[in-house]
Kinemage of the C-alpha trace (Angstrom):
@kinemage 1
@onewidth
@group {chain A} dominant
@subgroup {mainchain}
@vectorlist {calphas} color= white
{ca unk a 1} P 75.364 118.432 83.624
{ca unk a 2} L 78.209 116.122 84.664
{ca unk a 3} L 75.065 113.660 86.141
{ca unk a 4} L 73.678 113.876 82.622
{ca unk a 5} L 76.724 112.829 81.059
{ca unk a 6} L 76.981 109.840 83.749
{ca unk a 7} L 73.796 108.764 83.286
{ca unk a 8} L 74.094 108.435 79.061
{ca unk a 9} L 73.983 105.556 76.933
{ca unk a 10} L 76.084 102.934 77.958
{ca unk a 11} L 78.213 103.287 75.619
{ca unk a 12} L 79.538 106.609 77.014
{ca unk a 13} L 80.253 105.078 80.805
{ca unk a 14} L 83.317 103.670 82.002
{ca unk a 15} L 83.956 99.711 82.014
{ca unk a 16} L 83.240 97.940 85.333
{ca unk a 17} L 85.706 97.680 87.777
{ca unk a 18} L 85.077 93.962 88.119
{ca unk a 19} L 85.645 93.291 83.797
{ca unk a 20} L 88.836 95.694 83.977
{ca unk a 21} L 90.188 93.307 87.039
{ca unk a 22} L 89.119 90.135 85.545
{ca unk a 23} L 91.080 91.298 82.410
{ca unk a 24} L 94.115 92.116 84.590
{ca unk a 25} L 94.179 88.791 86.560
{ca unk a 26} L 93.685 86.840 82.684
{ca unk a 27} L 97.543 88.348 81.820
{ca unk a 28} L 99.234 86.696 84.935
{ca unk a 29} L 102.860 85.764 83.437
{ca unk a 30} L 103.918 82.099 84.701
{ca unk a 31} L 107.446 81.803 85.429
{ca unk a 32} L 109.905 78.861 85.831
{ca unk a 33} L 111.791 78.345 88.519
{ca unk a 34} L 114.923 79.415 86.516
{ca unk a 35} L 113.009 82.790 85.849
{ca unk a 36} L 112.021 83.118 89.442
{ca unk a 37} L 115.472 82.262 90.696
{ca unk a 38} L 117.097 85.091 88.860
{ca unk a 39} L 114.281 87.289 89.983
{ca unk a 40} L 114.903 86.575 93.663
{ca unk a 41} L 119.085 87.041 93.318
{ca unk a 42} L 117.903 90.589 91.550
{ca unk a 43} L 115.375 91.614 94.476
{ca unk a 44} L 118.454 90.297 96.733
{ca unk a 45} L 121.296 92.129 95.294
{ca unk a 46} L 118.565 95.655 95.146
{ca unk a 47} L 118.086 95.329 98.953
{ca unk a 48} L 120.839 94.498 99.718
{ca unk a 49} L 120.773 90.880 101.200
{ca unk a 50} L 123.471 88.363 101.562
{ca unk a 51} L 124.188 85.029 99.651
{ca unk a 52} L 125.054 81.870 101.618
{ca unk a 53} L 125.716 78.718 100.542
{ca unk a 54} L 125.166 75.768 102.577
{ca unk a 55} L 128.200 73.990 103.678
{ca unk a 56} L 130.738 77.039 103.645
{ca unk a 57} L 131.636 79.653 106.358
């Protein structure tokens, strides 16, 4: 039965995985670098990293 229901109308089947990817990729969010920046002190600060600043000790 379940082969049946596979088989239907087209209609009935699941999207392909190729159109569900290619609508994933088309909502890519573009950051700036301000946005990215703030993103990377975040990660930083979650995993525990340290800050340095050029020029100081």
């Amino acid at each position: 039965m379940w082969t049946i229901q596979w088989l239907g109308k087209r209609h009935q089947q699941p999207r392909p995985l190729k159109e569900i990817l290619d609508s994933i990729s088309r909502e890519k969010k573009i950051m700036t670098d301000e946005q990215m920046f703030k993103q990377i002190q975040v990660l930083n600060m979650i995993f525990g990293g340290e800050v340095k600043v050029l020029g100081e000790e």
